[in-house]
KOLTOR-682323 format. One record per residue: x, y, z of N, C-alpha, C in turn; residue number from 1; residue in one letter. Coordinates in Angstrom, 1 decimal, padded with zeros to 4 digits, m for minus. Layout:
<nodes>
[node [X; Y; Z]; [X; Y; Z]; [X; Y; Z]; NUM; "A"]
...
</nodes>
This chain:
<nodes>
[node [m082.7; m095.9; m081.8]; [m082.7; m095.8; m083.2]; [m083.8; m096.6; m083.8]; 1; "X"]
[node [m084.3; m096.1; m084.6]; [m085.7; m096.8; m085.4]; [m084.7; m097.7; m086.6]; 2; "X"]
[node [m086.0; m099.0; m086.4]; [m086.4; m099.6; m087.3]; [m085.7; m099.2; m088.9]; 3; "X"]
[node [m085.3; m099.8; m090.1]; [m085.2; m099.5; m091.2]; [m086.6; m099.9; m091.5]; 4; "X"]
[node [m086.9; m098.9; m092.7]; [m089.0; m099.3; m093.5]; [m088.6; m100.6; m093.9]; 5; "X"]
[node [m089.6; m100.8; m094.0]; [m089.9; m102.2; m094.7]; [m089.5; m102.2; m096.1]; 6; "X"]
[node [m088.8; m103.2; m096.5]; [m087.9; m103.6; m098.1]; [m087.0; m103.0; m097.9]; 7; "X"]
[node [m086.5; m102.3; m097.0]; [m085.1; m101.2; m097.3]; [m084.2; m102.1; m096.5]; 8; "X"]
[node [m083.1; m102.8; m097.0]; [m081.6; m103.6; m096.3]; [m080.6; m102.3; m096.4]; 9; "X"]
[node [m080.4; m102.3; m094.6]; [m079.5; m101.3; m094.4]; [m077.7; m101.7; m095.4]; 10; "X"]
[node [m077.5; m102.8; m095.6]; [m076.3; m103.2; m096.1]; [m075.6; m102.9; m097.1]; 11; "X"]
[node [m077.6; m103.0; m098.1]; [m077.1; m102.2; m099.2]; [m077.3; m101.3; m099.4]; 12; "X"]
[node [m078.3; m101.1; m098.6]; [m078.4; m099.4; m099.4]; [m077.6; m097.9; m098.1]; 13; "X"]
[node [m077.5; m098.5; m097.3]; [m076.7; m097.7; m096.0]; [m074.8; m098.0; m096.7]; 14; "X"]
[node [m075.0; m099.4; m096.7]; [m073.2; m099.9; m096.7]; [m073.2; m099.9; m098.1]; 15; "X"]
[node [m073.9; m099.7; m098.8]; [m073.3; m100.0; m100.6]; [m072.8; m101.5; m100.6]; 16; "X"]
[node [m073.4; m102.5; m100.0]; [m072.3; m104.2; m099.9]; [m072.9; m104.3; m101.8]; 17; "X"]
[node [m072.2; m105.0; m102.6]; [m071.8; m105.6; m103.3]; [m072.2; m104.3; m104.8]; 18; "X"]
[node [m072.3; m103.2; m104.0]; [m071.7; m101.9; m105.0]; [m070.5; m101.1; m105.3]; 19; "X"]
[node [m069.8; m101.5; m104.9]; [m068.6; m101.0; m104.3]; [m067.7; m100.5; m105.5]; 20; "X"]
[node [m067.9; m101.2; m106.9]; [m067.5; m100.5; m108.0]; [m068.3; m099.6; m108.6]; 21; "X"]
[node [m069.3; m099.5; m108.2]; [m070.6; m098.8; m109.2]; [m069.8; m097.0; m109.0]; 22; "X"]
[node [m069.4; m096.9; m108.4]; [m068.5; m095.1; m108.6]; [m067.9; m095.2; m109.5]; 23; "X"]
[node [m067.0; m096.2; m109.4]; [m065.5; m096.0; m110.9]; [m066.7; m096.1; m112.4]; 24; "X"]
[node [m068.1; m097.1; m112.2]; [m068.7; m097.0; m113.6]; [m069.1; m095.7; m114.0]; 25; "X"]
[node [m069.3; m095.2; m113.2]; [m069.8; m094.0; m113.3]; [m068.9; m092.8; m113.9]; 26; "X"]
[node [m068.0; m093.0; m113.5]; [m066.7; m092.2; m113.6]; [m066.0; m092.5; m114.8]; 27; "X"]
[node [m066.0; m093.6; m114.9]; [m065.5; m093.8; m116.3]; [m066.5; m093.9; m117.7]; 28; "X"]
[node [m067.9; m093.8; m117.5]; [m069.2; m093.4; m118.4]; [m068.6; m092.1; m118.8]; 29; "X"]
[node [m068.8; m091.2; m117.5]; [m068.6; m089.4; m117.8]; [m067.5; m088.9; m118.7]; 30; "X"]
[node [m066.3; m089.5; m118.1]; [m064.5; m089.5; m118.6]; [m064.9; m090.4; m120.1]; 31; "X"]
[node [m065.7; m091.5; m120.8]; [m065.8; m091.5; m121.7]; [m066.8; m090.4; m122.5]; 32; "X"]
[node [m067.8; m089.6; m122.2]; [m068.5; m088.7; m122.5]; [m067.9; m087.5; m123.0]; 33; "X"]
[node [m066.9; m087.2; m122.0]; [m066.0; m086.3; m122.2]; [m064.5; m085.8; m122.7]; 34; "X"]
[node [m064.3; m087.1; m123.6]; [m063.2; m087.1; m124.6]; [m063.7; m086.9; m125.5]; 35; "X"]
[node [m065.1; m086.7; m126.1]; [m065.4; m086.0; m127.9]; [m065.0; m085.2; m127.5]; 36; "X"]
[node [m065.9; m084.4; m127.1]; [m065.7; m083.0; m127.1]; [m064.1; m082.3; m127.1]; 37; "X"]
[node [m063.4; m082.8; m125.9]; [m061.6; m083.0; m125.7]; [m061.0; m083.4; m126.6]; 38; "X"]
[node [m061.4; m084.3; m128.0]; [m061.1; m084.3; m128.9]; [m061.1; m083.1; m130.3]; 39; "X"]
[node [m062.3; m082.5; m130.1]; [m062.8; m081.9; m131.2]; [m062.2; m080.2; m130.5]; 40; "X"]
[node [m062.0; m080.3; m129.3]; [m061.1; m079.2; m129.2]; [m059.8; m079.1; m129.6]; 41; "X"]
[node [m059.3; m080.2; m129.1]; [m057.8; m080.4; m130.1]; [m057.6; m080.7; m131.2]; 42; "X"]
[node [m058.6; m080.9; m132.4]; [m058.4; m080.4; m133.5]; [m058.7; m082.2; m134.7]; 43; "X"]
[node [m059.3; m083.1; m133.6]; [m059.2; m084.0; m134.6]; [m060.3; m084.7; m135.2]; 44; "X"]
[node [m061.2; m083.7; m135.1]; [m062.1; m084.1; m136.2]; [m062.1; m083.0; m137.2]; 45; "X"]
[node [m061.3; m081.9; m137.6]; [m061.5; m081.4; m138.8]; [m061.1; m079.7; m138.4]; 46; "X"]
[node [m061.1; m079.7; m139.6]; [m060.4; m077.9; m140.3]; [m059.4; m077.7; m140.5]; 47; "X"]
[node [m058.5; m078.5; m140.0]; [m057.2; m077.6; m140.5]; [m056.5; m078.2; m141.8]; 48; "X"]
[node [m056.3; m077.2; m142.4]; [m055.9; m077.6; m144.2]; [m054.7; m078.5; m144.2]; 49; "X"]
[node [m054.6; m079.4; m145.0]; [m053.3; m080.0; m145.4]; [m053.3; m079.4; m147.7]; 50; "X"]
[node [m052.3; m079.6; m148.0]; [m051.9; m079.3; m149.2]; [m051.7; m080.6; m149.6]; 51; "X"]
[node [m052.1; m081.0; m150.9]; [m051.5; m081.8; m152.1]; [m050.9; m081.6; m152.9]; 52; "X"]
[node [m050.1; m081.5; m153.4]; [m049.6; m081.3; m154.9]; [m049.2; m082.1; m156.3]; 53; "X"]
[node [m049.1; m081.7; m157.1]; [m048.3; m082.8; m158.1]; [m047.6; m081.8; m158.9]; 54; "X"]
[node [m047.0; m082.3; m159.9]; [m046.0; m081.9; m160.8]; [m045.9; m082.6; m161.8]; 55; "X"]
[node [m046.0; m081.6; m163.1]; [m045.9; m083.0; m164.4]; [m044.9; m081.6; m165.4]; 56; "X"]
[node [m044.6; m081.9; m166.7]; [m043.9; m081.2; m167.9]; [m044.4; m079.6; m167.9]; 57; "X"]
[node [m045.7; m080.0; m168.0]; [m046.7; m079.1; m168.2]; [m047.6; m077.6; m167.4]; 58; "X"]
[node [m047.4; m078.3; m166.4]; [m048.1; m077.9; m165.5]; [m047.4; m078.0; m163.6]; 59; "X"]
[node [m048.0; m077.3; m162.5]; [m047.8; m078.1; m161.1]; [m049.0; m077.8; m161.2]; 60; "X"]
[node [m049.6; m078.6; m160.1]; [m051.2; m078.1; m159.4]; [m051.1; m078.9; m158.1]; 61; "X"]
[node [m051.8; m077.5; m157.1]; [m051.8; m078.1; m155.9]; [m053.2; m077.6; m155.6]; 62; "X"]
[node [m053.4; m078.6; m154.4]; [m055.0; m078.5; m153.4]; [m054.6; m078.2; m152.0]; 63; "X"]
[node [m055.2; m077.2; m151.6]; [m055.3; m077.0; m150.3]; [m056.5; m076.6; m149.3]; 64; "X"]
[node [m056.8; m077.8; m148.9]; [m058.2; m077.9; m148.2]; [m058.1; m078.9; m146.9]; 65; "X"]
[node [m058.8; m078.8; m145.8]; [m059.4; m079.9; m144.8]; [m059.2; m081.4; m145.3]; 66; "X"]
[node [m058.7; m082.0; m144.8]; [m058.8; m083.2; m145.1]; [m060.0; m083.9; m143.9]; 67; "X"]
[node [m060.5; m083.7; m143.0]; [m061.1; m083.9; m142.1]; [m061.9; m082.9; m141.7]; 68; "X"]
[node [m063.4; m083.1; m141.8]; [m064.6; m082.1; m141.5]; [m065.6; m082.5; m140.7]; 69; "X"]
[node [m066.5; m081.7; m139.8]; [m067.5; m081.7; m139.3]; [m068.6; m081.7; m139.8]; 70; "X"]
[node [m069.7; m082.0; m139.8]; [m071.1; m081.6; m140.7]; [m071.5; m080.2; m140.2]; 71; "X"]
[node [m071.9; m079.5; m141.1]; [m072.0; m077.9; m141.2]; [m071.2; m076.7; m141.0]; 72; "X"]
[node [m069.8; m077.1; m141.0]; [m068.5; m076.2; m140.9]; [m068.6; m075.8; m142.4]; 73; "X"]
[node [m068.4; m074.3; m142.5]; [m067.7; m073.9; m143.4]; [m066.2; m073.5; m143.7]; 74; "X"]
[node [m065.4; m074.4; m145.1]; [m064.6; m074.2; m145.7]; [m064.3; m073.6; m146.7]; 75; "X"]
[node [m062.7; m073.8; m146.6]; [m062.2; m073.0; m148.0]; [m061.2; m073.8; m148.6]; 76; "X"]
[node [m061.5; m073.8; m150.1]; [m060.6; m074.6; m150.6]; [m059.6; m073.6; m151.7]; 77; "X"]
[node [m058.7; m073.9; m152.0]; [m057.6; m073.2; m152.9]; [m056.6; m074.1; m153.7]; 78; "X"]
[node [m057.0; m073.7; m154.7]; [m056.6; m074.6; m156.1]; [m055.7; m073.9; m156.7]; 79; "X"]
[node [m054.0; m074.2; m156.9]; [m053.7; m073.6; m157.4]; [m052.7; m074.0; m158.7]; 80; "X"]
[node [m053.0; m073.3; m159.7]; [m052.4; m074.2; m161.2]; [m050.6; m072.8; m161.8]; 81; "X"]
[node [m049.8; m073.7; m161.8]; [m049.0; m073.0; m162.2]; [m048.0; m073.3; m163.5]; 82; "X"]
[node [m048.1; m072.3; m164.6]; [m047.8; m073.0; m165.5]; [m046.2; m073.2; m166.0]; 83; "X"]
[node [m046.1; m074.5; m167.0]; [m044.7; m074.4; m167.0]; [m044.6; m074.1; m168.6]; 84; "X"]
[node [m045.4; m074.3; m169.0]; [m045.7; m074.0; m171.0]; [m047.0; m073.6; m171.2]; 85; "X"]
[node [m047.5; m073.0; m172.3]; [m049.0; m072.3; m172.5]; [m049.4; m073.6; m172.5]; 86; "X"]
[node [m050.7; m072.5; m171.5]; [m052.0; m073.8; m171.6]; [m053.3; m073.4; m172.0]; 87; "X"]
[node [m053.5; m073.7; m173.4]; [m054.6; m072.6; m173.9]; [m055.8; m072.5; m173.5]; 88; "X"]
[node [m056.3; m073.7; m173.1]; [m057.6; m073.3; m172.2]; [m057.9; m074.3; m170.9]; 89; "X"]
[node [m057.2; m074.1; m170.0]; [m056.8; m074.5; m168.5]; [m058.3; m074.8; m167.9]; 90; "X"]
[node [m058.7; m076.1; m167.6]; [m059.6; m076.7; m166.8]; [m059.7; m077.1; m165.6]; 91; "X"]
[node [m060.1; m076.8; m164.0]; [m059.7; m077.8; m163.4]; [m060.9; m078.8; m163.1]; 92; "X"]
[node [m061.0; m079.8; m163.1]; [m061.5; m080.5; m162.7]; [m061.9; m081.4; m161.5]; 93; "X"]
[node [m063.0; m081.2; m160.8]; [m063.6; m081.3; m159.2]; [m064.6; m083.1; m159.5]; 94; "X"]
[node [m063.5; m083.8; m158.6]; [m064.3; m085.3; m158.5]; [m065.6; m084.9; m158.1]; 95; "X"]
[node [m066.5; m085.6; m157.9]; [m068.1; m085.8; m157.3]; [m067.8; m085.4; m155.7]; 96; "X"]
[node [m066.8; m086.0; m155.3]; [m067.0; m085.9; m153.5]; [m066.8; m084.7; m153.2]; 97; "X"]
[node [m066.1; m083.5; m154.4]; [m066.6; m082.5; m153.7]; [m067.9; m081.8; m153.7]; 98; "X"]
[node [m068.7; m082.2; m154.4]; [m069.5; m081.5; m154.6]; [m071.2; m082.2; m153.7]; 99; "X"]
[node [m070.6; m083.7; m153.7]; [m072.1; m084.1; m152.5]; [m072.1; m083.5; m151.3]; 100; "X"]
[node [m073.2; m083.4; m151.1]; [m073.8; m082.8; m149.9]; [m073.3; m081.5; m148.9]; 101; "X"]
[node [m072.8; m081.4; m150.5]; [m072.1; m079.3; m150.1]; [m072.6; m078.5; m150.9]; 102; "X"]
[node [m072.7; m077.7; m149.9]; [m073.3; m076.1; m150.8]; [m072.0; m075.1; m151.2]; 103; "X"]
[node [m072.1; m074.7; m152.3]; [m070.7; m073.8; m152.6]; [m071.5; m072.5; m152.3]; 104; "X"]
[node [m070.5; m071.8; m151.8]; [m071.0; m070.7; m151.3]; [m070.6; m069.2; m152.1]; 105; "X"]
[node [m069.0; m069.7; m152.7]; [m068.3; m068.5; m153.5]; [m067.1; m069.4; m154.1]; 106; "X"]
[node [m067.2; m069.1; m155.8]; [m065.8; m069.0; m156.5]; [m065.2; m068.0; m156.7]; 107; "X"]
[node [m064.2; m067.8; m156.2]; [m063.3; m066.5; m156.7]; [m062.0; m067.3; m157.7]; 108; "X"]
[node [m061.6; m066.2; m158.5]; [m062.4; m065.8; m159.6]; [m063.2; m066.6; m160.5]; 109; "X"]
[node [m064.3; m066.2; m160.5]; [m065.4; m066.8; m161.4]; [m064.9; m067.5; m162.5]; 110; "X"]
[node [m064.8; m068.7; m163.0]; [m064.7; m069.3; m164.3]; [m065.2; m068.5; m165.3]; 111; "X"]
[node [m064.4; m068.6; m166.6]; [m065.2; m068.6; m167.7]; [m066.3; m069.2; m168.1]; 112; "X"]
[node [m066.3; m070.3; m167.7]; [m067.2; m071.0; m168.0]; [m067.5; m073.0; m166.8]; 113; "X"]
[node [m068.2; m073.1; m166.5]; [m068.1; m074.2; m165.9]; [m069.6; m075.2; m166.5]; 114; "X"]
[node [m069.4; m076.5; m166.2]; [m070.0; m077.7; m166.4]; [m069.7; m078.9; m165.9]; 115; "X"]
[node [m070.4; m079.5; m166.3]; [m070.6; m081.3; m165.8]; [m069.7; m081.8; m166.7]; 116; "X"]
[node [m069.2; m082.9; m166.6]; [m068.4; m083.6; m167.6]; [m068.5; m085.3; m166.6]; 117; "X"]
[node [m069.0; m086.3; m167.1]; [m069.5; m087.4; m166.5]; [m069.4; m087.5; m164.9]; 118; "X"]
[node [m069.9; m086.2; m164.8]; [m070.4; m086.2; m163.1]; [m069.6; m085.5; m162.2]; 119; "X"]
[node [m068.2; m085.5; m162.8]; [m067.4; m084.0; m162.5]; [m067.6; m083.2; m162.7]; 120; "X"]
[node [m067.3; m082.1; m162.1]; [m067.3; m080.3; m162.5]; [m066.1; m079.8; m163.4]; 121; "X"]
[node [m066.7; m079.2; m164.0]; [m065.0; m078.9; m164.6]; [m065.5; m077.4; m164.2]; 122; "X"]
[node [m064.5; m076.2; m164.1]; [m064.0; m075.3; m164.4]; [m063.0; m074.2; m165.1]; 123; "X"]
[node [m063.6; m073.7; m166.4]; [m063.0; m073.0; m167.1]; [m062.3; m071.8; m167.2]; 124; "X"]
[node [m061.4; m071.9; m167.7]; [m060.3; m070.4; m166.9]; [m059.8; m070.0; m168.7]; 125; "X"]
[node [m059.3; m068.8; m168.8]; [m058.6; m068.3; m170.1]; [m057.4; m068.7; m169.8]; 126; "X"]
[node [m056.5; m068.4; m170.9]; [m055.6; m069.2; m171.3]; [m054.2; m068.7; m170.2]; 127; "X"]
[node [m053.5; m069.8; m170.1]; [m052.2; m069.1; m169.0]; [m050.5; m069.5; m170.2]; 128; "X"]
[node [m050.1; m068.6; m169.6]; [m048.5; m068.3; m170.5]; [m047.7; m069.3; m169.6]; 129; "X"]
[node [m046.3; m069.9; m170.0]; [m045.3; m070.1; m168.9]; [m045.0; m069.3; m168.0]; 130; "X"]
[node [m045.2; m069.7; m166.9]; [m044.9; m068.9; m165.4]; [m045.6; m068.2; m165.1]; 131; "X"]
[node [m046.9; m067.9; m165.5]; [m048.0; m067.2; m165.1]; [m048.9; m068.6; m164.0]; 132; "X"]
[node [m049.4; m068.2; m162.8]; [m050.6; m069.3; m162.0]; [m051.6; m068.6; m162.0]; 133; "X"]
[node [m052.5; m069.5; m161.6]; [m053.9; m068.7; m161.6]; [m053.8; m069.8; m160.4]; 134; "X"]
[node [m055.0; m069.2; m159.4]; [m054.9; m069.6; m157.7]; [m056.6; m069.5; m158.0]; 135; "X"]
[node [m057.8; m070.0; m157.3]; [m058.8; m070.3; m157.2]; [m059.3; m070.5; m156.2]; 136; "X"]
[node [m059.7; m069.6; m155.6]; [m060.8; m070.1; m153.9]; [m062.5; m070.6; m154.0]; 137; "X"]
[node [m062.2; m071.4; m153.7]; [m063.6; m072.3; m153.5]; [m064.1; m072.8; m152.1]; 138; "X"]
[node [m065.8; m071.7; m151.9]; [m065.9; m071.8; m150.6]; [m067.0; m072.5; m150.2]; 139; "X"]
[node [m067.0; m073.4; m149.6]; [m067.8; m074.7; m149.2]; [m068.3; m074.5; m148.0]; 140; "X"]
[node [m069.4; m075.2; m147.7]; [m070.2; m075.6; m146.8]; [m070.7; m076.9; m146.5]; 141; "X"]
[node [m070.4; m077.8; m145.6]; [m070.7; m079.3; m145.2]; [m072.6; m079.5; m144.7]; 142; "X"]
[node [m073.2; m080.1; m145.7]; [m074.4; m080.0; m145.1]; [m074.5; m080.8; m143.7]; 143; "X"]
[node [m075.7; m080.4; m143.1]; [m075.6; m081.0; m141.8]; [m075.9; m082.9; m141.6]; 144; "X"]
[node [m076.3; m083.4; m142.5]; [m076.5; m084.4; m142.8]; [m075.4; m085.5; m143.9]; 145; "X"]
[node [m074.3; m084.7; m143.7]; [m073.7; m085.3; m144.5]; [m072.3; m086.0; m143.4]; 146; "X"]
[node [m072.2; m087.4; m143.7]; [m071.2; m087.6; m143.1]; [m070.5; m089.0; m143.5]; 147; "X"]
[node [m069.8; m089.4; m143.6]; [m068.9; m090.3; m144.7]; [m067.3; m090.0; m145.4]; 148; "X"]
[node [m067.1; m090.6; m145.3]; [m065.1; m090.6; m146.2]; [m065.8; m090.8; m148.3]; 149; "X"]
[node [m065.1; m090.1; m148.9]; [m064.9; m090.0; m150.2]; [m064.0; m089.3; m150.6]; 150; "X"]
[node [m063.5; m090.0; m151.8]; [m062.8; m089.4; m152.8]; [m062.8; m087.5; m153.4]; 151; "X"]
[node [m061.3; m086.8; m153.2]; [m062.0; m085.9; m153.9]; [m061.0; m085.4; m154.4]; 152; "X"]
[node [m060.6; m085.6; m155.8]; [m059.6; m085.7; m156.8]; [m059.5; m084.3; m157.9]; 153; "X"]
[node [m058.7; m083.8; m158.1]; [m058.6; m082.8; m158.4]; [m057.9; m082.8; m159.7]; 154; "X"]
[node [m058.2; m082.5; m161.2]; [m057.4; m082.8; m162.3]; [m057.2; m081.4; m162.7]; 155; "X"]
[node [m055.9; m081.1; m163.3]; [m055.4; m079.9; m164.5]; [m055.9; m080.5; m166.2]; 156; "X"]
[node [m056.5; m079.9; m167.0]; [m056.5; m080.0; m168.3]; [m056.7; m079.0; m168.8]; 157; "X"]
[node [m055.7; m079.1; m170.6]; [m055.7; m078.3; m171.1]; [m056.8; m078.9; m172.4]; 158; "X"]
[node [m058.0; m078.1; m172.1]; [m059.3; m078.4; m173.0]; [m059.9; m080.0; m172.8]; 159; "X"]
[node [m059.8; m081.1; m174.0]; [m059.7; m082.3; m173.5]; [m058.9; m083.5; m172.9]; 160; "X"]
[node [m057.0; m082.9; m173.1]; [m055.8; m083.1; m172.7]; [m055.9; m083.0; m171.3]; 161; "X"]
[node [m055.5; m084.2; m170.2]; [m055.5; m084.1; m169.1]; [m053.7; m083.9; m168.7]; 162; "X"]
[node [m053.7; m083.1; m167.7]; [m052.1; m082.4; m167.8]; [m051.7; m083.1; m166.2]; 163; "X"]
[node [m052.1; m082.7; m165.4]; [m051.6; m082.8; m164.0]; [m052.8; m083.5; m162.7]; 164; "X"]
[node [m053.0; m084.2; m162.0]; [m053.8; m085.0; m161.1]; [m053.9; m084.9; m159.9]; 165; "X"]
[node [m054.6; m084.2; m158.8]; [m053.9; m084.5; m157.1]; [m055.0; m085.4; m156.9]; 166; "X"]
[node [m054.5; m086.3; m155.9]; [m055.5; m087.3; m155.5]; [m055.8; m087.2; m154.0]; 167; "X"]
[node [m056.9; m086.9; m153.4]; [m057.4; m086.7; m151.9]; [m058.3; m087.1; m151.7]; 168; "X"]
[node [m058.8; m087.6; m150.4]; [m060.1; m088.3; m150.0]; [m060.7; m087.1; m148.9]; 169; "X"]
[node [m061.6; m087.4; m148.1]; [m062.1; m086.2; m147.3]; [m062.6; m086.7; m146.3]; 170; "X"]
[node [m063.1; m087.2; m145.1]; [m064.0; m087.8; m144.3]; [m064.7; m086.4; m143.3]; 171; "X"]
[node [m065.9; m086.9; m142.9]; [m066.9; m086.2; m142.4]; [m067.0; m086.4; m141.4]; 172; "X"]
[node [m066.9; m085.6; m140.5]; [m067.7; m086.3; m138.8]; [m069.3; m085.8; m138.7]; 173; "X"]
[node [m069.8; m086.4; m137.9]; [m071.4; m086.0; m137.6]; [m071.3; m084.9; m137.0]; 174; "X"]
</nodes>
């Protein structure tokens, strides 16, 4: 049998001597590599809707959207206002977090009217009777660069009268 080349120690590099863990590092690099993904298949970085609600004299209103998102998933959101006495001219109102670093894609049914109101969105609707709801789909898209936890609070008013409140935050995965 020949010679090992020159620089080459059969011990270590024939016997692996004082390598002897370097497989389990390896193994446990990959098996960490491979729990995102194992995560995001089972569902815990985002999509599936949770509901908010509240309830006041006046009004209920609830939110039903993702609490947890991916960057560039599209969503759907559903707002729904139900009344308990006339509300002459029903607003809802969209914190800022929903609207950074999203593209809305579709309101169904279109507001009467919408704007800014100190950096919120409001949305305007015609007027609702007792026990009549008006339901709202709002369809979102996560830009790809967006990723961060924020606020995204959802108010009922009737004109400048604030009636009913849901309070939700949102976080983003990369």
């Amino acid at each position: 049998m020949a010679d090992a080349p020159e620089g080459v120690v059969l011990e270590r590099s024939r016997d692996l001597a004082g390598r002897r863990h370097h497989p389990y590092y390896r193994r446990l690099l990959l098996c960490a590599i491979a729990v995102l993904p194992v995560l995001a298949l089972l569902g815990v970085f985002g999509q599936k809707p949770s509901t908010s609600s509240a309830d006041a004299s006046a009004a209920s209103l609830s939110v039903t959207a993702p609490a947890r998102l991916r960057s560039g998933l599209i969503f759907q959101v559903k707002v729904r206002v139900m009344a308990h006495r006339q509300i002459k001219k029903p607003e809802i109102v969209f914190d800022e977090g929903w609207w950074e670093s999203m593209s809305v894609n579709s309101i169904e049914p279109e507001p009467t009217e919408s704007r800014s109101k100190d950096g919120r969105v409001v949305l305007s609707y015609g007027k609702l009777e007792p026990g009549e709801s008006l339901t709202s789909w709002i369809y979102f898209q996560v830009n790809p660069t967006n990723v961060g936890k924020r606020r995204e609070d959802v108010q009922l008013d009737d004109g400048e009268t604030p009636l009913v409140s849901v309070h939700r935050s949102l976080t983003i995965f990369p």
